[in-house]
ZAKEVEX-34954 format. One record per residue: residue number from 1; residue in three letters; chain; y negated, z, x negated of N, C-alpha, C in turn. Coordinates in pm, whole numbers, plus 32768, in hexadecimal, padded with zeros to 4 digits. Atoms other than C-alpha are relative to their C-alpha. Last residue first. Layout:
REM ZAKEVEX-34954
R;NUM;ALA;A;Y;Z;X;Y;Z;X;Y;Z;X
...
REM end
This chain:
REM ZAKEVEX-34954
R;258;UNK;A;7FB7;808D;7F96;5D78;6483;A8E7;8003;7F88;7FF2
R;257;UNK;A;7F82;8026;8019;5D17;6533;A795;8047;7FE0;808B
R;256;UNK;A;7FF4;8074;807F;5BB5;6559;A793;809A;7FCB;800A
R;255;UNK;A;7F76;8021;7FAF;5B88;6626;A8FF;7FFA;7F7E;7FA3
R;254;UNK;A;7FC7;80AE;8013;5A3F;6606;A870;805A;7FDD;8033
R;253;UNK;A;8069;8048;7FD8;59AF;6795;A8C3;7FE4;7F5E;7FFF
R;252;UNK;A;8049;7FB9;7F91;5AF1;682A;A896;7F97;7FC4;8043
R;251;UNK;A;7FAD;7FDE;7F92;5BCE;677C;A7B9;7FAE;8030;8072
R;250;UNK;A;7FDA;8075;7F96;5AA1;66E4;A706;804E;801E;8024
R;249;UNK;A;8064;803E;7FAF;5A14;6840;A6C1;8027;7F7D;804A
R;248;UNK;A;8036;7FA2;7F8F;5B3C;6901;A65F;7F94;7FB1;806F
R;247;UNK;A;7F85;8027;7F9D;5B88;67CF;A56B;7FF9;804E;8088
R;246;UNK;A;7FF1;806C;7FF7;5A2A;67FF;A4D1;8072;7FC9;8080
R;245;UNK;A;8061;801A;7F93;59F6;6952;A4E3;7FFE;7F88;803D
R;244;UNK;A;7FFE;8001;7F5B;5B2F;6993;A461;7F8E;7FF6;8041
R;243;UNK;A;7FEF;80A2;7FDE;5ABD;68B4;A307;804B;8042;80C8
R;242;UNK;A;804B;8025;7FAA;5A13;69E2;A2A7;8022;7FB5;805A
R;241;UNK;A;7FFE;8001;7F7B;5B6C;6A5E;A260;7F71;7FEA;802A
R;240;UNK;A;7FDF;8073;7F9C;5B6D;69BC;A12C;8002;8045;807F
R;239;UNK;A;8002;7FCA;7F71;5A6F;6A83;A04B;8052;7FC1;806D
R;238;UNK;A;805C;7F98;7FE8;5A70;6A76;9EF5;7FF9;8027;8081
R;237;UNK;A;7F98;7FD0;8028;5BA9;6956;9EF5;7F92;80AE;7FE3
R;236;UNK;A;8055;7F7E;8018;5AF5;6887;9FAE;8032;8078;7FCE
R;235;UNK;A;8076;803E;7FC3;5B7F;6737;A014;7F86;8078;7FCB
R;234;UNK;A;7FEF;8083;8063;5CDA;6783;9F57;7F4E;7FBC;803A
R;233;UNK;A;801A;8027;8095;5CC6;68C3;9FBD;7FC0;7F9E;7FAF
R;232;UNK;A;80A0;7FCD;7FD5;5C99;684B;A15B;8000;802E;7F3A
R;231;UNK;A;8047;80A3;7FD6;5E0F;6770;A0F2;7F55;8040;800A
R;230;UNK;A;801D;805F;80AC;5EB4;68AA;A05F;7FD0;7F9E;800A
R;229;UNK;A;8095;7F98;805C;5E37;69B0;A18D;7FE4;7FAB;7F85
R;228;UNK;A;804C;8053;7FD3;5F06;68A4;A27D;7F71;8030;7F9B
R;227;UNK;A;7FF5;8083;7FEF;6046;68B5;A206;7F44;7FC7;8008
R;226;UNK;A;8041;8014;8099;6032;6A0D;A1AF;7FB3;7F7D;7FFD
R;225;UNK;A;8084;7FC5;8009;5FB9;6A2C;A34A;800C;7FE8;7F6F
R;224;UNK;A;8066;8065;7FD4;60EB;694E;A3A1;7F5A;8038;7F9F
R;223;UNK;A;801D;8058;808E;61CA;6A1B;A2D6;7FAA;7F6A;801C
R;222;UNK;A;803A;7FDC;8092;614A;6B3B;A36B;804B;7F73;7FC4
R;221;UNK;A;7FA0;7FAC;8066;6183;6AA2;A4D7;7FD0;803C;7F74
R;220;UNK;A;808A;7FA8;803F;60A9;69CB;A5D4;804A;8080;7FC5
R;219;UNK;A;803E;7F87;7FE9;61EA;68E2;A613;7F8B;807E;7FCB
R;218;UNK;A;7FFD;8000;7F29;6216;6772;A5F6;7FEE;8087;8003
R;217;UNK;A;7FD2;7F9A;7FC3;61CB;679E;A441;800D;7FF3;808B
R;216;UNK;A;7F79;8075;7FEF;6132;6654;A39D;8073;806A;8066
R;215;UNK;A;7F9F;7FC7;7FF4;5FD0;66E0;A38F;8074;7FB8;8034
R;214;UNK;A;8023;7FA5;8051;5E81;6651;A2F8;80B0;8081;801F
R;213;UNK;A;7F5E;8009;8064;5F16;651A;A376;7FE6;8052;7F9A
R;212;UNK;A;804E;801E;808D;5D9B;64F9;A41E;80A7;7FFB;7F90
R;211;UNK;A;802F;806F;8013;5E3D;64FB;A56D;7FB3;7FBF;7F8C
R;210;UNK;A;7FC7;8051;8003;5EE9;660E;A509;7FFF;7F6C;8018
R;209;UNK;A;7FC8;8005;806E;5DEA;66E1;A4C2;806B;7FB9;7FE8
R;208;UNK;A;8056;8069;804C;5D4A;6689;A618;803B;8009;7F3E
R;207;UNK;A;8034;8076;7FE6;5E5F;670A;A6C6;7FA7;7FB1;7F9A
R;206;UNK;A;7F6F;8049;8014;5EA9;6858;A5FA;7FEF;7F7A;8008
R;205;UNK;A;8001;8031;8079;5D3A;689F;A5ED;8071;7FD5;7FF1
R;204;UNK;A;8063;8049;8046;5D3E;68A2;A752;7FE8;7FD2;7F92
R;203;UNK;A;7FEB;8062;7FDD;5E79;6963;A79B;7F9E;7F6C;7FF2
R;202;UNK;A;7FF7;7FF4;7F52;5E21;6A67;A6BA;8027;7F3B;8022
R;201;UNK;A;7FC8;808C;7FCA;5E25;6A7B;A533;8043;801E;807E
R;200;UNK;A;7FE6;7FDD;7FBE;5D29;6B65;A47B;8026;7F87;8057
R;199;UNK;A;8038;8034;7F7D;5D0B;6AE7;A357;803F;800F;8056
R;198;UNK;A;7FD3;804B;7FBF;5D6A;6BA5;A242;7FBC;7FDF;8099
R;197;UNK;A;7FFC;8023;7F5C;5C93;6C57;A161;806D;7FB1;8035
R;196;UNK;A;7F82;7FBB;7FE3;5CBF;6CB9;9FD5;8028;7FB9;807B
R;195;UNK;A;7FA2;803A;8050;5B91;6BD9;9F4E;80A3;8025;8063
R;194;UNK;A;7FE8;8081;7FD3;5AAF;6C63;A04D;806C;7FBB;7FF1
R;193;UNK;A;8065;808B;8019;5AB8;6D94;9F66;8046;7FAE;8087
R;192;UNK;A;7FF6;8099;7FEB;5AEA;6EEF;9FA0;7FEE;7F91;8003
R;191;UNK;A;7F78;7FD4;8018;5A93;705A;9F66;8057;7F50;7FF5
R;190;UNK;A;7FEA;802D;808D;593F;6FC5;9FC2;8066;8016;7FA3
R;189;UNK;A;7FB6;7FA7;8061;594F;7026;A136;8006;7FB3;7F49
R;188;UNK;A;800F;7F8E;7FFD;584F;6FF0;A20D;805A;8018;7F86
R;187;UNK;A;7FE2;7FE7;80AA;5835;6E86;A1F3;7FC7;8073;7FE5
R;186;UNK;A;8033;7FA0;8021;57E4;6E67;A36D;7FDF;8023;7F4B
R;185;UNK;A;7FB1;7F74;8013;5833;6D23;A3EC;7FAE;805E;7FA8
R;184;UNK;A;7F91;8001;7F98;5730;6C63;A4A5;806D;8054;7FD6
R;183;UNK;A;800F;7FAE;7FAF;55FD;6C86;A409;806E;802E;8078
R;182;UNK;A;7FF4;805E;7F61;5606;6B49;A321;7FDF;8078;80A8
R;181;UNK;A;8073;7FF3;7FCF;55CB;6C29;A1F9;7FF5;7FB6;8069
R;180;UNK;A;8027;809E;8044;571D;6BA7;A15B;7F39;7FEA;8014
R;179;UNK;A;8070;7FF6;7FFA;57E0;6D0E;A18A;7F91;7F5D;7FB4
R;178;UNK;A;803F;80A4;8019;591F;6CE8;A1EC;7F6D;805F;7FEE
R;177;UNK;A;8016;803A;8070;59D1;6E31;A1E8;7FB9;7FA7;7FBE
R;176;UNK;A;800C;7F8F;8081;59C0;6F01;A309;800D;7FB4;7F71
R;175;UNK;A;8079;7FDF;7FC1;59B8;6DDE;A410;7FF9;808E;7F97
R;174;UNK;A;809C;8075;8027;5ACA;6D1C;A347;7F6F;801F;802D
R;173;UNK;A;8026;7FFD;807A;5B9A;6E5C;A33F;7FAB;7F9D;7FFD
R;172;UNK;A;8007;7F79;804D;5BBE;6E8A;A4B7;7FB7;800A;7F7C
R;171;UNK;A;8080;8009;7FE4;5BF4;6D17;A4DC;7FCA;8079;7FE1
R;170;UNK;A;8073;8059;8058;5D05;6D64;A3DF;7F8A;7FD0;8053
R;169;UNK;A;8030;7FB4;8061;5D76;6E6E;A4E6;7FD3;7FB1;7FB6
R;168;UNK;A;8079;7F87;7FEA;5D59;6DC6;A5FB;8006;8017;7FA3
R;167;UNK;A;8057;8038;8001;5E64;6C79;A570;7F62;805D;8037
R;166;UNK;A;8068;7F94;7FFA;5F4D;6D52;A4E4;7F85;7FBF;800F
R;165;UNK;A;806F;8023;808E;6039;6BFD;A459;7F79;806D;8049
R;164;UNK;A;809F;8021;7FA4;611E;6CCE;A4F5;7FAA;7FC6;7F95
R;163;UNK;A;8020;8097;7FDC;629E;6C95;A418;7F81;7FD8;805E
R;162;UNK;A;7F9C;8051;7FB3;6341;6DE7;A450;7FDC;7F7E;8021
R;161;UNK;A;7F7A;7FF3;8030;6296;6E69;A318;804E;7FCE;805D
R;160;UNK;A;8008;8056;8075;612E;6DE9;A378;807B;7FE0;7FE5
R;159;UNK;A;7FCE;8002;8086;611C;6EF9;A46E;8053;7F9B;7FAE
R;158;UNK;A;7F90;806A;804D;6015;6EE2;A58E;805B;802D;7F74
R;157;UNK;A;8014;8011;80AC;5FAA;7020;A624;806C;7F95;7FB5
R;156;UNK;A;808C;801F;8007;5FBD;7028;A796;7FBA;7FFB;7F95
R;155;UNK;A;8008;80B3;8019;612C;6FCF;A795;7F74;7FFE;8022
R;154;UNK;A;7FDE;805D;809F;6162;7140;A71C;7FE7;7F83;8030
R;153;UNK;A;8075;7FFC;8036;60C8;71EA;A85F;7FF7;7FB6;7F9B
R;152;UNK;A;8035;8064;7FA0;620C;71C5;A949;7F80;7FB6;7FB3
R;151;UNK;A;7FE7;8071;8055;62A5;72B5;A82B;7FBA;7F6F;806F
R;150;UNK;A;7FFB;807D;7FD1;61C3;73AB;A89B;803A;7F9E;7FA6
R;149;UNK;A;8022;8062;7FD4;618E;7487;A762;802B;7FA7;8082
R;148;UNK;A;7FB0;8044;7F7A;61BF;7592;A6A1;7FA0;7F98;8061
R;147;UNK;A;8000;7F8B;7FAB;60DE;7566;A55C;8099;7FEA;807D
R;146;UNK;A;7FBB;7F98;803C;6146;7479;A461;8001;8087;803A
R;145;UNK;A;7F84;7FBE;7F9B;6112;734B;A542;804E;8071;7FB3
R;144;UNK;A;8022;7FE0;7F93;5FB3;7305;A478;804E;8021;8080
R;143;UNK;A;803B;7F6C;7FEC;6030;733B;A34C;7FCB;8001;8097
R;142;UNK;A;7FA8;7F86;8014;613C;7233;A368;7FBF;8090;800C
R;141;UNK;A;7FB0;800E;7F77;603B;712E;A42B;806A;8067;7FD0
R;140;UNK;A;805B;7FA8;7FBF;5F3E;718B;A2E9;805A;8002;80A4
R;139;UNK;A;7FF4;7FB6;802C;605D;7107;A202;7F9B;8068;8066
R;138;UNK;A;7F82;7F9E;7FE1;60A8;6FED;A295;7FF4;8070;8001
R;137;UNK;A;7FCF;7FC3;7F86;5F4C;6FA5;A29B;8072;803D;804D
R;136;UNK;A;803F;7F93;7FB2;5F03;6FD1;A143;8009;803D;8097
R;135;UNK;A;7F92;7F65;8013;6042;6F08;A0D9;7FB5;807B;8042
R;134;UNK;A;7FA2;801D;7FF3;5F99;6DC7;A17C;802F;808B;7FF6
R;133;UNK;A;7FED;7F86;7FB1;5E51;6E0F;A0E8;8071;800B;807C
R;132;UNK;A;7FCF;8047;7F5D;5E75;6CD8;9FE9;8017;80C6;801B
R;131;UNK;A;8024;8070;7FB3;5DFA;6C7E;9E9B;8011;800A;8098
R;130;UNK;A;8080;805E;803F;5DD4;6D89;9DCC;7FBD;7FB3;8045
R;129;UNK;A;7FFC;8068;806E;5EA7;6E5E;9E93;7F92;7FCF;7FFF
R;128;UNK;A;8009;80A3;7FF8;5E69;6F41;9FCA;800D;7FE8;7F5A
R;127;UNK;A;7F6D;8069;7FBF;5F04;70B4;9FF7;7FC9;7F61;7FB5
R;126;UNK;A;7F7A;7FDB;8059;5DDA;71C2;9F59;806F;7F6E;7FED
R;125;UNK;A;7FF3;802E;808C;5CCB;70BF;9FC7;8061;804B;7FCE
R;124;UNK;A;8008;8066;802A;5D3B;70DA;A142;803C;7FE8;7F89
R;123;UNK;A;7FA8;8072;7FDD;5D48;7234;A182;8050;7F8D;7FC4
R;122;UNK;A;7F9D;7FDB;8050;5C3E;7285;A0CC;8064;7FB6;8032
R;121;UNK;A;8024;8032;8055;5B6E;71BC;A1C8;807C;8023;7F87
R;120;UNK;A;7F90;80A5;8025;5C33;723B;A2D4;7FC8;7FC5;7F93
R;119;UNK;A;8026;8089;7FB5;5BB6;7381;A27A;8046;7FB5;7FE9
R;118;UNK;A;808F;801B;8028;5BE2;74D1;A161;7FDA;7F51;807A
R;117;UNK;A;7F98;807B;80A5;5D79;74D5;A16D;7F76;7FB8;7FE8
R;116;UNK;A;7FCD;7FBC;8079;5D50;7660;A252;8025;7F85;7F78
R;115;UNK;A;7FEE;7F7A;803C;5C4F;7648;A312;8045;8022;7FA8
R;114;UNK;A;8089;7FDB;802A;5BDE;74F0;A367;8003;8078;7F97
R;113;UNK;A;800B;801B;8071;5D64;74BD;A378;7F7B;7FDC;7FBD
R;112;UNK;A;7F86;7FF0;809C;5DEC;759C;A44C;7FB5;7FA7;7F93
R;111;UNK;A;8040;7F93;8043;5CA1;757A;A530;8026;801D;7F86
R;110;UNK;A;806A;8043;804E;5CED;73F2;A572;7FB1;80B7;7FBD
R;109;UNK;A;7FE1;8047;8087;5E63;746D;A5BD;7FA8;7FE9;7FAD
R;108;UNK;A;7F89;7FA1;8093;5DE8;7570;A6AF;8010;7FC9;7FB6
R;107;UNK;A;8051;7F9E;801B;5D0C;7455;A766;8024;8079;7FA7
R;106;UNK;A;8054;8027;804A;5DF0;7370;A759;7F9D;8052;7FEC
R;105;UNK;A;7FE6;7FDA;80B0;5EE4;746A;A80F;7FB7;7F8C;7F9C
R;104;UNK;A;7FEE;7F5C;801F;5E1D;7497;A92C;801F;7FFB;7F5C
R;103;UNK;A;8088;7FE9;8005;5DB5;72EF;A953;7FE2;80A4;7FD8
R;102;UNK;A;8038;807A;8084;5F05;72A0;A95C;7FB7;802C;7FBC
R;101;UNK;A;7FA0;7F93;8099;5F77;73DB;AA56;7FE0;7F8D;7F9F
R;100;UNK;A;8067;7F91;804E;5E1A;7324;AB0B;8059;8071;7FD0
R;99;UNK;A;806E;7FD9;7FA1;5E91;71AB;AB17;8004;80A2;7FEF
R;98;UNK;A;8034;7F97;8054;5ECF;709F;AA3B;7FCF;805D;806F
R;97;UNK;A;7F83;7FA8;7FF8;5F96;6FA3;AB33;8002;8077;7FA0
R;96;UNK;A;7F84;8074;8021;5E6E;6EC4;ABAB;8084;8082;8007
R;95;UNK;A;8034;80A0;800E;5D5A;6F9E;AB5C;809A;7FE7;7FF0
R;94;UNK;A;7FA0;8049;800E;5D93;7125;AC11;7FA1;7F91;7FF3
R;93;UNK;A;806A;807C;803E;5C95;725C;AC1E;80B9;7F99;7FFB
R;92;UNK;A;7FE1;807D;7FDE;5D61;733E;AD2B;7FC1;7F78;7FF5
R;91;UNK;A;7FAC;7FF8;7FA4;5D31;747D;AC7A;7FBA;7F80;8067
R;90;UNK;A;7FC4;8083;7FF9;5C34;7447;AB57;808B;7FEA;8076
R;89;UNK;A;8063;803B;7FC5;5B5E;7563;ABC6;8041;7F61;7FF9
R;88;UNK;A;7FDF;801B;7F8C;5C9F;7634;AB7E;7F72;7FA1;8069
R;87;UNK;A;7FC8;8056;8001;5C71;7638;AA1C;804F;7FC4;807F
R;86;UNK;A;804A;8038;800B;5B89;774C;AA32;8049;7F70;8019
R;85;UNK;A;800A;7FF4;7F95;5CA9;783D;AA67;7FB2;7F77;800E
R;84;UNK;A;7F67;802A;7F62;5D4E;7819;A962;7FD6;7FA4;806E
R;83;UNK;A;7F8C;7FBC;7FF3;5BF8;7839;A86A;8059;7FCC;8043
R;82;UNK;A;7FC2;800C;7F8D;5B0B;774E;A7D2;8059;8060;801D
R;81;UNK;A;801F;7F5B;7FCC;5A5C;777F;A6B5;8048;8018;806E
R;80;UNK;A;7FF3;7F7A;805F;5AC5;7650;A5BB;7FED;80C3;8033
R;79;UNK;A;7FC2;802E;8061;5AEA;753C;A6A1;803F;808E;7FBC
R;78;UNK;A;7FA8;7FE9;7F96;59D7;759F;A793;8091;7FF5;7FC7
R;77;UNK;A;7FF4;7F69;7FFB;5916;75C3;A68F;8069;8014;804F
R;76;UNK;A;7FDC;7F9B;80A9;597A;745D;A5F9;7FF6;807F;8020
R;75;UNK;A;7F5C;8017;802C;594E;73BE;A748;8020;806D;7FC8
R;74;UNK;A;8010;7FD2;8079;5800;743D;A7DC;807A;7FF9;7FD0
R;73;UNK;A;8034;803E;8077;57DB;7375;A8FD;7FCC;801C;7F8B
R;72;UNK;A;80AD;7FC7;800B;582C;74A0;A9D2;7FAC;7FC1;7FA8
R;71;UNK;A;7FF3;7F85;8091;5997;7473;A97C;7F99;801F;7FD2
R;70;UNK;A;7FAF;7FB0;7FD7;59E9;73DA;AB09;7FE0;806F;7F8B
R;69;UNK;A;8093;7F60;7FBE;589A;7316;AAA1;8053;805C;7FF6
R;68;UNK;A;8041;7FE5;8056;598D;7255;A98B;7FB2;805D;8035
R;67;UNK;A;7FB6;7F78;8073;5AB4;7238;AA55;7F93;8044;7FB9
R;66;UNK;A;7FB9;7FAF;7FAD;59CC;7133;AB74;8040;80B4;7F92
R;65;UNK;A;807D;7F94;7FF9;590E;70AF;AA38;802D;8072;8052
R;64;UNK;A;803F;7FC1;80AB;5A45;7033;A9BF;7FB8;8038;8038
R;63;UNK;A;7FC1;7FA4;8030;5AC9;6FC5;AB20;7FEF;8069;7FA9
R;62;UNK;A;7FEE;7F6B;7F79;59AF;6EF1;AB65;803A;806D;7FF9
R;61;UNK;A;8066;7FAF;7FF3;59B1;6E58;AA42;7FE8;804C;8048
R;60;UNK;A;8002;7F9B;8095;5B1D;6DFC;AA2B;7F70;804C;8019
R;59;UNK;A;7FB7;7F72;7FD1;5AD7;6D86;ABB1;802B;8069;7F82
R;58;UNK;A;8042;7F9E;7FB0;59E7;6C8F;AB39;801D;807C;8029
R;57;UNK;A;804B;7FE0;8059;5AB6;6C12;AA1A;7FAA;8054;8060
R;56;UNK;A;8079;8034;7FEC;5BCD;6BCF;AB03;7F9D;8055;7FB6
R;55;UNK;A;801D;7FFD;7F87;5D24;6C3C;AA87;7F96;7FAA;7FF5
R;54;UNK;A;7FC4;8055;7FEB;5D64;6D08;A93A;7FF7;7FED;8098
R;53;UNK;A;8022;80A6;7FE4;5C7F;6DAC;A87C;804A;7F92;8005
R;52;UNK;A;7FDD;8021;7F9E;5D03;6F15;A8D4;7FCE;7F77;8014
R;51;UNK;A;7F95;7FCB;7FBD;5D2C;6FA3;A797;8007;7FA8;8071
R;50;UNK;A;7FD2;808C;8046;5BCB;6EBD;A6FE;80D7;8027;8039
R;49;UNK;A;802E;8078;7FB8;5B14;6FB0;A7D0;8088;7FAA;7FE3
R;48;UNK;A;8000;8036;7F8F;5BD2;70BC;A751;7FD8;7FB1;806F
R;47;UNK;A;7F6A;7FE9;801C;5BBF;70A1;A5EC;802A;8003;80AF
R;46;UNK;A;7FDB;807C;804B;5A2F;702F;A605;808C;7FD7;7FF5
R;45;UNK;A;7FEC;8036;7F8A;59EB;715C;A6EA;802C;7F86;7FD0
R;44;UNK;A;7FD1;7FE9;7F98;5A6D;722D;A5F6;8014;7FA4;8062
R;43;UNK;A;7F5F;8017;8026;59F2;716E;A4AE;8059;800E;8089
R;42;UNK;A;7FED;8087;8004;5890;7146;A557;808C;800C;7FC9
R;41;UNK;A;7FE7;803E;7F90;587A;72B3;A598;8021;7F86;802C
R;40;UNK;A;7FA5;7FE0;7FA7;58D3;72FC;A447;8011;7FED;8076
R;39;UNK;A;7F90;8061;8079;57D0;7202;A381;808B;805D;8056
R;38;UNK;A;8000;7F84;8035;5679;72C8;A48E;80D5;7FBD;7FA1
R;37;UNK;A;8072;803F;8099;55D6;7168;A526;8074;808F;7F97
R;36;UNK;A;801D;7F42;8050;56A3;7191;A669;7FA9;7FBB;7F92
R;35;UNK;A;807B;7F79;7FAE;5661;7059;A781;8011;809D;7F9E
R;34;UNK;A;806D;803A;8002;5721;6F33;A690;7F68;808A;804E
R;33;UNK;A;8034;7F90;806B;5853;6FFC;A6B9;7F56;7FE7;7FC4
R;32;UNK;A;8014;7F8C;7FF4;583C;6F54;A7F5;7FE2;8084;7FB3
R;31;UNK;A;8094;7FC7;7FEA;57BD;6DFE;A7A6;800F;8089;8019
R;30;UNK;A;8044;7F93;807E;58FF;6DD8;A6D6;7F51;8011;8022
R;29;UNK;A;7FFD;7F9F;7FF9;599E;6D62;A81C;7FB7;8074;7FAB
R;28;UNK;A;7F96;7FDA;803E;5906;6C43;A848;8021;8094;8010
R;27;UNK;A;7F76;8031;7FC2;5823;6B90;A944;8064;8030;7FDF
R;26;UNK;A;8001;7FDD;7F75;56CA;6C6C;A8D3;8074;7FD7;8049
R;25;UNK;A;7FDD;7F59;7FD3;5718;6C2C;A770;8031;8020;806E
R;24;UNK;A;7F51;7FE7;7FA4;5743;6AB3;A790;7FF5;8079;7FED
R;23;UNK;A;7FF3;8025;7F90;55BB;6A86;A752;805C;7FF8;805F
R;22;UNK;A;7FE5;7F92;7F82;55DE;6B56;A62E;7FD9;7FE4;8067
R;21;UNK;A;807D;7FFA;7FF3;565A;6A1D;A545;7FFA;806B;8078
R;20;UNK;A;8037;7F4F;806F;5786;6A00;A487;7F78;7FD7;8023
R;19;UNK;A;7FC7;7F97;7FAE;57F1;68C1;A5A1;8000;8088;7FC2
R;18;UNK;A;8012;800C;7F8F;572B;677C;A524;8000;80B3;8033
R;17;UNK;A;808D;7FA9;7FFE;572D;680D;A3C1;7FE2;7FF7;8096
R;16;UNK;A;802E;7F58;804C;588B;681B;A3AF;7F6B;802C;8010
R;15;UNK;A;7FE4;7FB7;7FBA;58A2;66AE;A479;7FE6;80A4;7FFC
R;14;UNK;A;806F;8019;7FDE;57EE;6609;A355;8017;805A;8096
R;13;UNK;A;8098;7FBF;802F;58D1;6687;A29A;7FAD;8027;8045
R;12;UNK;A;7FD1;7F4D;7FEF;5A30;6638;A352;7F75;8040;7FD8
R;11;UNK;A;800F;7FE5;7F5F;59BF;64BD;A351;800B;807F;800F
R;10;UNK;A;8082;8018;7FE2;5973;64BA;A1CE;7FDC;800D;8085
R;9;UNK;A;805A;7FC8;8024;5AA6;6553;A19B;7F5E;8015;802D
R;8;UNK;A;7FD5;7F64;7F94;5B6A;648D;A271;7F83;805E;7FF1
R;7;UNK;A;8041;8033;7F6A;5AC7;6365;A1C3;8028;806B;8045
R;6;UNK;A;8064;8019;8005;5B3C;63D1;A079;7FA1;8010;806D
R;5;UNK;A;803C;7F85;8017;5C73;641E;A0D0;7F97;8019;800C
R;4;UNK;A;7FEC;7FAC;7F66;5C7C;62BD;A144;7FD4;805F;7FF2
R;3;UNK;A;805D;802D;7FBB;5C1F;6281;9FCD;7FDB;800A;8080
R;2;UNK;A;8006;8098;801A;5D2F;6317;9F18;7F5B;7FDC;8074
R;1;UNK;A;7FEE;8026;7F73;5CF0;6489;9EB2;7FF4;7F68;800E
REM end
């Protein structure tokens, strides 16, 4: 790395520890799965939290918990036991433009594949590469529209293949995977390394990643997101998506890049 680099680095660091701390729990969204302790209920509410984290952070939370009583704040049973009928407590849950035929057949889909392809965890590690969970998610956005389906429902699961850099779902995975003892993501799943991750790339990290000339891309795209996974490597190549805490953080809480 040349020397700038350097300095990025060293600025991006010191930021990482600023913002991987559980004093931003309570503001985020991953404080919700944050309320199960039991590794399935935290996947559930963890997969649909991170579904509808788009908007105001307050109102994501809100929302989340909102769906979450509707299932007797018992995800995963509710998930796995549920009948027809039952699935009428979610009748007129709505965030933004996810709303409760969304919220029906996620629920069916998240049973299909507790039940019959062993969890999203599986999931996952079947599909992902060495280096990159990219193919995994394609691959969990094909199983997961393999039932009938709402086609209205498909742009609530990013897919990779038409060019999303799938910016929920790799948050998704960075709160199930990371594990650094910091307390903030989960590092539930060991099927997986750090290594693999992509950074989850929103309008925030977009911005400030470009003000660092960590991205050369004008649109928040997959070949923005390779673009941007091979520059956080090159800083950390064990773990680079720590480095969204960083950019996440000064977009948000620095308004860094005006």
């Amino acid at each position: 790395m040349t020397k700038i680099d350097g300095d990025i680095k060293a600025f991006l660091d010191e930021k990482v520890v600023l913002y991987n701390n559980p004093g931003f729990i309570d503001t985020d969204p991953i404080s919700v799965p944050h309320r199960y302790s039991m590794k399935e209920d935290i996947e559930v509410a963890a997969f649909l939290t991170a579904t509808i984290s788009w908007g105001s952070r307050p109102m994501i939370i809100k929302n989340a918990l909102r769906l979450l009583a509707r299932m007797g704040d018992s995800p995963f049973d509710f998930v796995m036991n549920h009948k027809d009928h039952h699935l009428d407590v979610l009748d007129g849950f709505v965030h933004r433009t996810f709303c409760d035929a969304d919220a029906r057949y996620f629920i069916r889909a998240l049973r299909h594949i507790y039940a019959r392809h062993g969890g999203l965890e599986s999931v996952f590690c079947r599909s992902a590469f060495h280096d990159s969970v990219i193919p995994a998610i394609i691959a969990l956005h094909n199983l997961f529209f393999s039932l009938p389906h709402p086609e209205r429902t498909r742009k609530h699961v990013s897919n990779p293949a038409g060019g999303s850099p799938a910016k929920r779902i790799n948050m998704f995975l960075r709160w199930m995977v990371r594990d650094d003892g910091k307390g903030v993501d989960f590092g539930l799943w060991k099927s997986l390394s750090p290594s693999q991750l992509s950074c989850p790339l929103d309008l925030h990290t977009g911005h400030v990643a470009r003000k660092f000339g960590l991205i050369t891309v004008k649109q928040n795209n997959l070949k923005a997101l390779r673009e941007l996974d091979s520059k956080l490597r090159l800083m950390d190549p064990a773990d680079p998506v720590k480095y969204d805490f960083a950019l996440f953080g000064l977009g948000v809480f620095e308004e860094f890049w005006k």
